[in-house]
C-alpha positions as CSV (number, residue, x, y, z in Angstrom):
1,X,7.0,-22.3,5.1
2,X,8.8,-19.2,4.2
3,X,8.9,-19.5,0.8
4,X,5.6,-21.2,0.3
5,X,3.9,-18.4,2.4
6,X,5.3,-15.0,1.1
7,X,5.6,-16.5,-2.7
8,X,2.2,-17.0,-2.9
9,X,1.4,-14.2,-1.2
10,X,3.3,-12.2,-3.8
11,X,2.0,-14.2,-6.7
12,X,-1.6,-13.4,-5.8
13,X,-1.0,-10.0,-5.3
14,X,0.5,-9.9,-8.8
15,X,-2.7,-10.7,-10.4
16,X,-5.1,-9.1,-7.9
17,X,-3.4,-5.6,-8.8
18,X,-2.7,-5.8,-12.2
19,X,-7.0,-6.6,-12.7
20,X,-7.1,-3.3,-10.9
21,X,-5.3,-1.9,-12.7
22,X,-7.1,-3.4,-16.2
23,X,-10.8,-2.9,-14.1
24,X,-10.0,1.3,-13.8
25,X,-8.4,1.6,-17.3
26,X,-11.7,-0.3,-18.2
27,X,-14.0,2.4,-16.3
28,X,-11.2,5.4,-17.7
29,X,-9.5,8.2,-15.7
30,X,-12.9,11.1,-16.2
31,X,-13.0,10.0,-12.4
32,X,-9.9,11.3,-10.5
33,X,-9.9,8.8,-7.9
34,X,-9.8,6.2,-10.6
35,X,-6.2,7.7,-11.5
36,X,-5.3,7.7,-7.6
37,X,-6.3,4.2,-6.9
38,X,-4.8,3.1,-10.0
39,X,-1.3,4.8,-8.8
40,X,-1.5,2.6,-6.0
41,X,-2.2,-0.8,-7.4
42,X,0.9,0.1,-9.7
43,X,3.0,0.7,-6.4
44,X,1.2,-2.5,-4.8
45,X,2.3,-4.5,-8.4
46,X,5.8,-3.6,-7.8
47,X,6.0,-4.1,-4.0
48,X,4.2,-8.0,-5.0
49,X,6.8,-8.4,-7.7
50,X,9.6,-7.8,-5.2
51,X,8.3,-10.1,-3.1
52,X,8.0,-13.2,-5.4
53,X,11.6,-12.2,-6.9
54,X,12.7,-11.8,-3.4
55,X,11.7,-15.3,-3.0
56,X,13.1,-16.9,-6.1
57,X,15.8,-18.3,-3.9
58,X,13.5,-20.8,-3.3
59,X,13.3,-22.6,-6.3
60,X,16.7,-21.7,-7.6
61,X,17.7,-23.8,-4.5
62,X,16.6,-26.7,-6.4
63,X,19.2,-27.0,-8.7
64,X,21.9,-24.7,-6.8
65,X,22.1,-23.6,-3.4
66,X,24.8,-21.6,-3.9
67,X,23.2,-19.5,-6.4
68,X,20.1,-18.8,-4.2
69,X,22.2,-18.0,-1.4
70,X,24.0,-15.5,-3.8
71,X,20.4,-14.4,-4.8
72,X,19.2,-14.1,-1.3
73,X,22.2,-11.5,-0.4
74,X,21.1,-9.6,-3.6
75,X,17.7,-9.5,-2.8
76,X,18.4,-8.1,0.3
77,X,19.9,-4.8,-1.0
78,X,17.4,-4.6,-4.1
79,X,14.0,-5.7,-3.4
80,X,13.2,-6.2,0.5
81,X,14.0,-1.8,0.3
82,X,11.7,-1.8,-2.7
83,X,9.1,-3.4,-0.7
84,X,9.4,-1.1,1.8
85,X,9.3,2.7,0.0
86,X,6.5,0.5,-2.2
87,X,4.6,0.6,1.3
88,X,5.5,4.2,2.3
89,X,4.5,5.5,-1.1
90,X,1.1,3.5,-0.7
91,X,0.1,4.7,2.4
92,X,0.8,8.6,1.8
93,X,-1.2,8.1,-1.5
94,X,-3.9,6.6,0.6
95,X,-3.7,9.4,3.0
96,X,-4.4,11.6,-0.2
97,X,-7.1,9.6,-1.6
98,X,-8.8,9.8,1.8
99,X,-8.2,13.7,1.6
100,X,-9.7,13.7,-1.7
101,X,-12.7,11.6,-0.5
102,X,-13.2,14.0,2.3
103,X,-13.5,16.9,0.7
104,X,-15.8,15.4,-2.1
105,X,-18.2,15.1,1.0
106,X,-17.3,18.5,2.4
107,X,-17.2,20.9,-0.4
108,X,-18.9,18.5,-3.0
109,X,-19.9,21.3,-5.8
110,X,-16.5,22.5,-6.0
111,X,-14.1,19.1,-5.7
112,X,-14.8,18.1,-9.5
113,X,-13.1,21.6,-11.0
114,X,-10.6,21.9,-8.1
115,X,-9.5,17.6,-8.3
116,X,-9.7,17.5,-12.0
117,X,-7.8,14.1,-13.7
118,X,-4.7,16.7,-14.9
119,X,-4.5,17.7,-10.8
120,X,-4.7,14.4,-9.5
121,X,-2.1,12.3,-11.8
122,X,0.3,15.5,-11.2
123,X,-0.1,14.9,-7.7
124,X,0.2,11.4,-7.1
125,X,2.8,11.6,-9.1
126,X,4.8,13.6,-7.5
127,X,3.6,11.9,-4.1
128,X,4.7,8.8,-5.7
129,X,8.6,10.4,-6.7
130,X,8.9,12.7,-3.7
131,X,8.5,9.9,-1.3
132,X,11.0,7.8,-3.1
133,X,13.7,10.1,-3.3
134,X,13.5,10.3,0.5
135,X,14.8,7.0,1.2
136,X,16.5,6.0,-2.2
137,X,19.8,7.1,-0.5
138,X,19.7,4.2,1.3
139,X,20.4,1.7,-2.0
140,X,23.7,3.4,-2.0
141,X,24.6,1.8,1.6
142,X,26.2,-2.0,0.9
143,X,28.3,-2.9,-2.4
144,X,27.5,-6.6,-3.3
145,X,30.7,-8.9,-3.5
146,X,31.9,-12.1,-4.5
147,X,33.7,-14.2,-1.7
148,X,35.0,-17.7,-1.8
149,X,32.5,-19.8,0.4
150,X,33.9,-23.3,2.0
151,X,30.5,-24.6,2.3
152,X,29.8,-24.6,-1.3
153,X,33.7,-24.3,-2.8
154,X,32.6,-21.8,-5.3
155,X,32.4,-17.7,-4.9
156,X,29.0,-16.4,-3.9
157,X,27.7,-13.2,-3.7
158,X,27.5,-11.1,0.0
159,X,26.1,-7.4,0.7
160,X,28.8,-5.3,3.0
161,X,29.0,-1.7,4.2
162,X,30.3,0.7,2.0
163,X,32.9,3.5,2.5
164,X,29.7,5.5,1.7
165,X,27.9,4.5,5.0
166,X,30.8,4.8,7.2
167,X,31.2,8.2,6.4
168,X,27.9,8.9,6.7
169,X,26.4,6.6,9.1
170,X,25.2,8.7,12.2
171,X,23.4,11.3,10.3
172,X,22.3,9.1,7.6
173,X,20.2,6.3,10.1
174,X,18.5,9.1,12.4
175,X,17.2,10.4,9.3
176,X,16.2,7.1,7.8
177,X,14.6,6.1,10.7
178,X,12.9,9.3,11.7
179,X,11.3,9.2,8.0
180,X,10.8,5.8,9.0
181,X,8.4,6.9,11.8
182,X,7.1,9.8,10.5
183,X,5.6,8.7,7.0
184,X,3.3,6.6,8.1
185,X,2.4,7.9,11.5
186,X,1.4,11.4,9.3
187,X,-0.4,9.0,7.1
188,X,-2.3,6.9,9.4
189,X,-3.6,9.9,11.3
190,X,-5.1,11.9,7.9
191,X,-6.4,8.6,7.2
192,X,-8.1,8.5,10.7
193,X,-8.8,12.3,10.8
194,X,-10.8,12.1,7.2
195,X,-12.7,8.8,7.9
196,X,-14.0,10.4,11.1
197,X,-15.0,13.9,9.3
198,X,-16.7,11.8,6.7
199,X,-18.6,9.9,9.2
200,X,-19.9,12.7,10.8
201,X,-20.6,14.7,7.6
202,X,-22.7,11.6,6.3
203,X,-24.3,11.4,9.1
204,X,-25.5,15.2,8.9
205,X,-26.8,14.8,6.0
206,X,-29.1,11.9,6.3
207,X,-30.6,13.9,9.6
208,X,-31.4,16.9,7.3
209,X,-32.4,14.6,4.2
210,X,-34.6,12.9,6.9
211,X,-36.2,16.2,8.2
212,X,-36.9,17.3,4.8
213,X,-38.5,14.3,4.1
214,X,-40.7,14.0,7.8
215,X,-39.1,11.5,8.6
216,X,-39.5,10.1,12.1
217,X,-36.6,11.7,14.6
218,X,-36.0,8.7,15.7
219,X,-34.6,7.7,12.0
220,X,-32.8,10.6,11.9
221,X,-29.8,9.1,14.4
222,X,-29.3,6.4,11.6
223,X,-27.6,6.2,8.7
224,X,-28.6,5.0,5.4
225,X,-28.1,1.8,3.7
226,X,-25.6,3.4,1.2
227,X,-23.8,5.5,4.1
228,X,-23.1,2.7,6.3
229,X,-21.7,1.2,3.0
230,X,-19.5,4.2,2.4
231,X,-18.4,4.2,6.3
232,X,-17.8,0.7,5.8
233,X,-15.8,0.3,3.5
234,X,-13.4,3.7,4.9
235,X,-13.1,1.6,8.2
236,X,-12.1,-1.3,6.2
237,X,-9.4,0.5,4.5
238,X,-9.0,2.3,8.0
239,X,-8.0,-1.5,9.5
240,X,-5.9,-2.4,7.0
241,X,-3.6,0.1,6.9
242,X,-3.5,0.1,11.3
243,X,-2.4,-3.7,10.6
244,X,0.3,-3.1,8.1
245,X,1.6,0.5,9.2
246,X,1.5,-0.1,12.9
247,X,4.1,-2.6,13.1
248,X,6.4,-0.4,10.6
249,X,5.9,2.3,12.9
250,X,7.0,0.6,16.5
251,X,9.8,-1.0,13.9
252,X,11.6,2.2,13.0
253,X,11.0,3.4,16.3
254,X,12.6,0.3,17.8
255,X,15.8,1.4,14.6
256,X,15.9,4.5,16.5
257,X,15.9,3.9,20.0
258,X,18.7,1.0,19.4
259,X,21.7,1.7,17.5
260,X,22.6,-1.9,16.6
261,X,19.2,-3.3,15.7
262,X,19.9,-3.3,11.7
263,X,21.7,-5.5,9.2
264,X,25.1,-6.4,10.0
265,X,25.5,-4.5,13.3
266,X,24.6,-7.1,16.8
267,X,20.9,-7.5,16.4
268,X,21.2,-8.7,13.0
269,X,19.6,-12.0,13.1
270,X,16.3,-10.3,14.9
271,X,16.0,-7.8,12.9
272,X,16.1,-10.1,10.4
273,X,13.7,-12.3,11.8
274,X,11.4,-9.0,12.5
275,X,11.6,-7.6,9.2
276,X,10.0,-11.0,7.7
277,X,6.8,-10.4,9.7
278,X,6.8,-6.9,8.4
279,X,7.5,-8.0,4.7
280,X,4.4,-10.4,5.2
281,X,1.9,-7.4,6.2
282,X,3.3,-5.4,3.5
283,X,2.3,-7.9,1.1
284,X,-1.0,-8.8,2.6
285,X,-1.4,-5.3,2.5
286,X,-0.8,-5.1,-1.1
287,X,-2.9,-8.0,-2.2
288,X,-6.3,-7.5,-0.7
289,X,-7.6,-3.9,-2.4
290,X,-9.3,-6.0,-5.5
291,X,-10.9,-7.9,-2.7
292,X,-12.1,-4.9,-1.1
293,X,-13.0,-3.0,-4.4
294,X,-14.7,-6.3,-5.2
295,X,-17.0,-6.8,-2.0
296,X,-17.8,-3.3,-1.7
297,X,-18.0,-1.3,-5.2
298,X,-20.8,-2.7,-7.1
299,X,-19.1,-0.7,-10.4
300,X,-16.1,-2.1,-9.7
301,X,-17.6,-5.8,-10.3
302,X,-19.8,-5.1,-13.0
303,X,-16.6,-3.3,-14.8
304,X,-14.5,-6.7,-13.7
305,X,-17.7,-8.9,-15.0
306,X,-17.4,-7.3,-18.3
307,X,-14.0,-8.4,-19.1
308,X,-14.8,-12.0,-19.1
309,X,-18.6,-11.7,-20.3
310,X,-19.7,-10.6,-23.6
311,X,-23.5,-9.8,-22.1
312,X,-24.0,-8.6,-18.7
313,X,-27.7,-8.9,-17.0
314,X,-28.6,-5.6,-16.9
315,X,-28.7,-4.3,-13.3
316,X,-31.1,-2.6,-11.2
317,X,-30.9,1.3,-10.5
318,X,-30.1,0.4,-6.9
319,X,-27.1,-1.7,-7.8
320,X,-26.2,0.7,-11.0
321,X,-26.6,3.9,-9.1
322,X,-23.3,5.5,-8.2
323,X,-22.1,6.4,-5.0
324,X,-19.6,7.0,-3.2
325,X,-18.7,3.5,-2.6
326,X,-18.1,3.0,-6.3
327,X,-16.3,6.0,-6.1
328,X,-13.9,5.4,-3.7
């Protein structure tokens, strides 16, 4: 159930990202949050491709359980960290791109010369590097050995603590785990903090747009069909990242709190056993943006329509007119 469940998992994420990726390159990076969103589904493509490596054990079990033991132990030190920074990177670049979408709808005349495509791929990029470099210490914690296993009568491979983490070890976790908690707590609440300062500025503007136009007052307390779209889909993006980060968060805090609640201290096999349920909302979380883009960006499909149709119907102006749905 494991391997069934987080392999395919990963392998759908795989392709979901990578025609997000193809679907923006399509529509080209004048737009700057094409380039942001597009630096996350690279992110998301790596975190997914960790996952279904992570899970090659499975099959290689098939023909040699020894070998996917060995490739278990590996995976542990290689991809299930590369899964996680994938998710911290994500969700600060999400924080930005919710920044970015805020101040499109605060400051609107000024966003397009201040966010320009140069600005935004310099700063995502070094979003995306900065973050990494953060935790990339912690690769450099376990050396991966061969032992002699009974079981099997062959060697196979094992992760074990370096000299490197027992001279560091005290200040190295608070800091690991303090990142841990920070990260995505400072992420989750721009995410929150924009998403509510967008609602409210859309929500001022359709009660001026309505008194301009003598509009009943009574209208005026509602939004339009394309706001609610634009709220919409924020909240949606708002829920996913509660799910995913959430769970992280109490995690790390959980790291903190309790010294031997990590790999290869007393708590291993529930940490273990914890970090597989946070693995699996990482990779949900990094699977379902096409969906999103897909339900709620009418650009977004007519873009992903045109790579497998020669003639498109041509659209009407309400569907074809762009927004700030298709611009999210």
């Amino acid at each position: 159930m494991d391997f069934v469940l987080t392999f395919t998992i990963s392998n759908i994420g795989i392709v979901t990202n990578i025609l997000v990726i193809v679907v923006f390159a399509k529509q080209g990076f004048k737009e700057s949050v094409n380039i942001s969103m597009t630096t996350i589904a690279i992110w998301d493509l790596l975190k997914c491709l960790a996952g279904a490596m992570q899970r090659m054990a499975g099959p290689m079990s098939t023909w040699s359980a020894a070998d996917a033991e060995s490739w278990t132990n590996i995976g542990v030190v290689v991809f299930n960290y590369l899964i996680c920074y994938s998710s911290y990177i994500t969700s600060v670049l999400a924080a930005y791109v919710a920044v970015e979408r805020c101040l499109c709808v605060c400051i609107p005349f000024k966003v397009k010369w201040l966010l320009t495509p140069k600005v935004v791929f310099t700063v995502s990029t070094v979003i995306s590097f900065t973050v990494l470099g953060l935790f990339v210490v912690m690769w450099g914690i376990y050396d991966i050995v061969w032992v002699y296993n009974r079981k099997y009568n062959c060697t196979v491979a094992v992760y074990v603590n370096n000299k490197f983490y027992f001279d560091n070890e005290y200040p190295l976790f608070q800091y690991y785990n303090l990142s841990g908690i920070l990260w995505p707590l400072i992420s989750f609440v721009v995410i929150v903090v924009c998403t509510l300062i967008i609602m409210y500025k859309l929500k001022q503007s359709f009660k001026f747009r309505s008194l301009q136009a003598d509009v009943k007052l009574k209208a005026g307390n509602q939004l339009s069909t394309r706001d609610k779209q634009v709220v919409k889909m924020l909240l949606v993006i708002v829920g996913v990242y509660v799910v995913s980060l959430s769970p992280r968060i109490s995690h790390y805090l959980a790291k903190y709190i309790v010294h031997e609640f990590y790999f290869l201290r007393l708590y291993h096999n529930f940490f273990v056993f914890i970090c597989y349920f946070l693995w699996l909302f990482d990779l949900i979380n990094g699977a379902c943006n096409f969906f999103v883009f897909f339900a709620m960006s009418s650009s977004f499909r007519k873009t992903f329509y045109g790579l497998f149709r020669k003639h498109i119907p041509k659209l009407s102006n309400s569907n074809t007119q762009t927004s700030e749905v298709d611009a999210f």
